[in-house]
N, C-alpha and C positions, 0 to 999 in steps of 0.2 A: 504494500500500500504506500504511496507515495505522500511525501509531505506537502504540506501546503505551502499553495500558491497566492500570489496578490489577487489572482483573478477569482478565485476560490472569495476569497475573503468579500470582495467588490460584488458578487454574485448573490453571496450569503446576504450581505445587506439588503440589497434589493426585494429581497425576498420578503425579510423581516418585516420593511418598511412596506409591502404590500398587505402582510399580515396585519399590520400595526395599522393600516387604513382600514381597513373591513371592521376592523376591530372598534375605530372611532365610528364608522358610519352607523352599524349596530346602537352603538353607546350615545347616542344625538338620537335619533331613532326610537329606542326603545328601552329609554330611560327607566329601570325598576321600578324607583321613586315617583312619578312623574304623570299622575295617571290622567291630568289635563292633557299630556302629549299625545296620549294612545286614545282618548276620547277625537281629538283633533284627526288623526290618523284614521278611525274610525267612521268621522262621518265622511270623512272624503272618501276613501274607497277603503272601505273594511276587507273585502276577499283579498286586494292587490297586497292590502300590508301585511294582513295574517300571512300570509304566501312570503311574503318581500320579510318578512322575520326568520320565519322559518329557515328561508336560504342564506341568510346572512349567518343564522344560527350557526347551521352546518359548516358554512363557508369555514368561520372563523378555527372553529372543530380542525378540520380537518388541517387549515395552515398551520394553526399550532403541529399538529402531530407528526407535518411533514417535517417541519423543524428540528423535531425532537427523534427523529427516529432512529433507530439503529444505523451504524455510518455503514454497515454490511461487508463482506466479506470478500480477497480475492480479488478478483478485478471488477467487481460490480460495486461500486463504492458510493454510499449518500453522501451529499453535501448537506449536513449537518450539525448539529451543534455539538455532538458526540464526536464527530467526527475530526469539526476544530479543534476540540478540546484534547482530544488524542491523539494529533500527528500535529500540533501547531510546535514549533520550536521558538522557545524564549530565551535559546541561551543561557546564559549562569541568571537571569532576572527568576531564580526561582519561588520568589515568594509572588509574583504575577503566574505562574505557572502554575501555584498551588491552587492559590484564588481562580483563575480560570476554570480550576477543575472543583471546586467547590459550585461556585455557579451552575456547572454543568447537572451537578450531581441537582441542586434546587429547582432546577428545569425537569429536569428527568424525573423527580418524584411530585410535581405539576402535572404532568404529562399523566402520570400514573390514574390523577383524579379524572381524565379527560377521556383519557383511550376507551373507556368502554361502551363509550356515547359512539367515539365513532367507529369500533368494533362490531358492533351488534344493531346500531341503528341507520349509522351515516353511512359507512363503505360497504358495509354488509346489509344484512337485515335477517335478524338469529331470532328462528321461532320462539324456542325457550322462552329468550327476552319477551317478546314481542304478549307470549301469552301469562307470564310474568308480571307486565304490566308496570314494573317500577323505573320510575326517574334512573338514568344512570346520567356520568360526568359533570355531577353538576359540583362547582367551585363557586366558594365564597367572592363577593366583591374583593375583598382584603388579598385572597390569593393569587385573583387575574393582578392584582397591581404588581404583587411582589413577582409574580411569572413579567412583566413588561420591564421590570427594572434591574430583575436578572440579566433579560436580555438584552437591554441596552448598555451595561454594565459591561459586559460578556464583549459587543460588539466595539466597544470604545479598548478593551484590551486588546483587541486582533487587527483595530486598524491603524493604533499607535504600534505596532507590531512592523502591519505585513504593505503599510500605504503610508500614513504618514506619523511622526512620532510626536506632533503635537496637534496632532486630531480632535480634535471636541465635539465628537458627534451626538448627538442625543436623540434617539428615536422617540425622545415625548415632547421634543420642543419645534420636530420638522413641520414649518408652513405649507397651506396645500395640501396637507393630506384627504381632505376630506371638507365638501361642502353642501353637508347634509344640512346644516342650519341654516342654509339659504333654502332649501326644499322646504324645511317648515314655517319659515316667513313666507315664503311663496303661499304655501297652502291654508296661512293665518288671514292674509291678505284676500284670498280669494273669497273664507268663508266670511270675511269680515264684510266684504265689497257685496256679498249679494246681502246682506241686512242692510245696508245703507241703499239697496236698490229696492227693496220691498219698504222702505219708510216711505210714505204719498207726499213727505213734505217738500223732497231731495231726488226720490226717486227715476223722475222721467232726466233729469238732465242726467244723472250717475249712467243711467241705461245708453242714451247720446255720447256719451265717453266713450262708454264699451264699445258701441259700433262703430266708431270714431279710430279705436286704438288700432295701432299698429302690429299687436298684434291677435288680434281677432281669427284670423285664419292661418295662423302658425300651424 
């Protein structure tokens, strides 16, 4: 198995920070706390969102797992965080070598709460489970935090590593990753605009806008 490379590490990123958006758009989206949001969501199009939850659900499931998975064996090798953490070389900086692999290991027993969601429900679908009927992968808010801070932790040691040595990258501060709270302004807006168009006082001009606007036939 061969050690790693810059490209490896540039790769792994990318990945993450793909993770790490799904991860935000869910988290704006279908906020636990937040049950104004899912009422909002709901009167606009309730089948779209239950649906549009669901796959996010999944999504997220499954990026985490691919992250975390066995780095494999031979010549069939994952690019993973196992994978990093076990052929990355840090030279004599052994106490970043150790800590990398402690990371690894906090990721790895994360993973452990997660895999059976997507064992038996997401990649598979395992009757047992299925006529079983119980919750599986589910993880505290508190745990997804410390799983995002592992991993940006993790990622900030292998690119002051393997790209640059004074790297400050932080995968909970990257702009752009996600502009789902413009969707819910968008769709606040909308339900807000047809109440000011059923007021008789306001009404007939608000309605004159709307056919007015540009984008009407989008």
């Amino acid at each position: 198995m061969s050690g790693v490379a810059q490209q490896d590490v540039e790769e792994f990123k990318g990945m993450c920070v793909s993770a790490r958006a799904t991860f935000l758009h869910f988290e704006i989206l279908f906020p636990p706390d937040a049950g104004s949001r899912r009422a909002l969501l709901a009167r606009v199009a309730p089948i779209f969102f239950d649906d549009l939850n669901l796959l996010l659900l999944h999504a997220i499931v499954l990026h985490v797992c691919r992250l975390t998975d066995p780095q494999g064996k031979g010549n069939r090798v994952n690019l993973t965080v196992e994978y990093l953490s076990k052929n990355a070389d840090f030279g004599t900086d052994t106490a970043t070598a150790a800590r990398v692999a402690v990371l690894e290991s906090s990721m790895s027993a994360f993973r452990s709460k997660i895999e059976p969601a997507r064992n038996k429900f997401i990649s598979h679908v395992d009757r047992a489970a299925v006529h079983d009927g119980k919750n599986l992968g589910a993880a505290t808010d508190g745990e997804w935090r410390q799983f995002w801070n592992d991993l940006e932790e993790f990622l900030q040691h292998l690119s002051r590593r393997y790209i640059d040595p004074d790297d400050h990258f932080r995968l909970g501060e990257i702009h752009g990753m996600t502009d789902a709270d413009q969707l819910v302004k968008a769709l606040w807006e909308s339900l807000a605009l047809k109440e000011i168009m059923a007021d008789p006082r306001i009404g007939d001009t608000a309605v004159q806008m709307v056919l007015d606007s540009p984008w009407r036939n989008t």
